[in-house]
C-alpha positions as CSV (number, residue, x, y, z in Angstrom):
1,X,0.0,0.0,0.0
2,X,0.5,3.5,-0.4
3,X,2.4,5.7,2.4
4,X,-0.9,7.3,3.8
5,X,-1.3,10.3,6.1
6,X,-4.2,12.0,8.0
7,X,-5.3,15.2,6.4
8,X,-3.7,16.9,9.5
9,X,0.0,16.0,8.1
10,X,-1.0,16.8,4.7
11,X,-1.6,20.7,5.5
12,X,1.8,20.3,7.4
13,X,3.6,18.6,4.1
14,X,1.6,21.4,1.8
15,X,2.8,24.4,3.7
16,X,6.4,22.9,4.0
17,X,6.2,23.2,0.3
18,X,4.7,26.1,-0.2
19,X,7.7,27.6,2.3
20,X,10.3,26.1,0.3
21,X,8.6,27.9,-3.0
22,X,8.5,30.9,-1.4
23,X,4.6,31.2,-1.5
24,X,3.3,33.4,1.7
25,X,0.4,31.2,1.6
26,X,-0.5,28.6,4.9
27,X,-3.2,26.0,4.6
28,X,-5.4,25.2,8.1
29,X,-5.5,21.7,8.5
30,X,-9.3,22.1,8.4
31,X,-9.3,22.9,5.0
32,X,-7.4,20.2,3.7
33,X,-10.3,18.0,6.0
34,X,-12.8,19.3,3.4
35,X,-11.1,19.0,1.1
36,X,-10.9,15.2,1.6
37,X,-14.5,15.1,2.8
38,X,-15.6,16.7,-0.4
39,X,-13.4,14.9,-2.7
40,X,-11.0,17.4,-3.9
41,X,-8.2,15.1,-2.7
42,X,-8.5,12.0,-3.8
43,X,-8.3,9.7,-0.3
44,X,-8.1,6.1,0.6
45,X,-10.1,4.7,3.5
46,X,-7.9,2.7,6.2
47,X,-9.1,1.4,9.6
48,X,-12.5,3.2,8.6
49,X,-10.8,6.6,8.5
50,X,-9.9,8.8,5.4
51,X,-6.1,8.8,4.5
52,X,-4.5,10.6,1.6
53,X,-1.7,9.2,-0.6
54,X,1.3,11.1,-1.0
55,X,0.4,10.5,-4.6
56,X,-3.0,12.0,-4.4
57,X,-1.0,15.0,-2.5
58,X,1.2,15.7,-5.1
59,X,-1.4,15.8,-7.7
60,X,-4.0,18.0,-6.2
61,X,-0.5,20.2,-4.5
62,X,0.9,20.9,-8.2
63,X,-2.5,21.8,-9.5
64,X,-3.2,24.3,-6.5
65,X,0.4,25.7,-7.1
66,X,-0.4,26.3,-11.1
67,X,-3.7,28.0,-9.4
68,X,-1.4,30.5,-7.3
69,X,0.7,31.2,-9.1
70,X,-1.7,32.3,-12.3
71,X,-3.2,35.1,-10.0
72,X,-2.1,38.3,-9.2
73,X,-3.7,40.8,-6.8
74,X,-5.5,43.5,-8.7
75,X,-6.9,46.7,-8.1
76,X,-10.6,47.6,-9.5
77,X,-11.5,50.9,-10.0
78,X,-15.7,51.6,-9.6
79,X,-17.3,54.3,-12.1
80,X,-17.0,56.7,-9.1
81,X,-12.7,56.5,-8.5
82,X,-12.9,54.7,-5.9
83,X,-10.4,52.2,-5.9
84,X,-10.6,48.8,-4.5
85,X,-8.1,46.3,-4.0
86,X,-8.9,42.9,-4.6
87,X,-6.5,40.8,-2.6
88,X,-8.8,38.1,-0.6
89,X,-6.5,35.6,-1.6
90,X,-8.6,33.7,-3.8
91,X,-10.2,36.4,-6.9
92,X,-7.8,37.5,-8.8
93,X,-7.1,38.3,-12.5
94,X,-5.4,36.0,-15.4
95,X,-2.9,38.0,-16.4
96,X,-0.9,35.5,-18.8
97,X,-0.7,36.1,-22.6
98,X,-2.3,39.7,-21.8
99,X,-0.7,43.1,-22.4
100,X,-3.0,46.3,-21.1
101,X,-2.8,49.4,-23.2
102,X,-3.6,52.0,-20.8
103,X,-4.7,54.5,-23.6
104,X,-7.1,52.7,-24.7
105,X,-7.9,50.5,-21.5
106,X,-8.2,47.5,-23.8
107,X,-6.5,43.6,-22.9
108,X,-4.9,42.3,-26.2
């Protein structure tokens, strides 16, 4: 069998990882739970509890990574001026394969 860990070491392994990549990003161990629960990590089931893979780990760690590192933190500005940062951690804007021309505040 696979090496297996609780969901509780996962977080630990992902934010290891995301140290070492130099992403300011840290995962509560309760989210990797739903993330289990809900089936966004693939898990195995031993001794009638939920285990994940390091397998299933590094598939659903590289595509969250990809994820990251696709978005930026963007400012929107409302009809009014106002300007107002959008930097929640999970919005943000694709900005590969995009050049903005200011002039003409058009994405090509």
């Amino acid at each position: 069998m696979s090496n297996t860990m609780t969901p509780y070491k996962a977080a630990r392994e992902v934010n290891t990882q995301l140290a070492e990549l130099g992403i300011e990003k840290e995962l509560p161990p309760q989210m990797l739970y739903t993330y289990v629960t809900k089936g966004y990590i693939k898990s195995v089931e031993v001794d009638g509890k939920k285990r994940v893979t390091a397998e299933a780990l590094a598939e659903w760690f590289v595509s969250y990574v990809t994820k990251l590192q696709g978005k930026v933190t963007v400012e929107r500005v409302e009809d009014d001026g106002e300007v107002i940062p959008d930097n929640d951690g999970t919005e943000g804007e694709w900005t590969e394969g995009h050049d903005f021309d200011a002039d003409t505040d058009d994405l090509s």
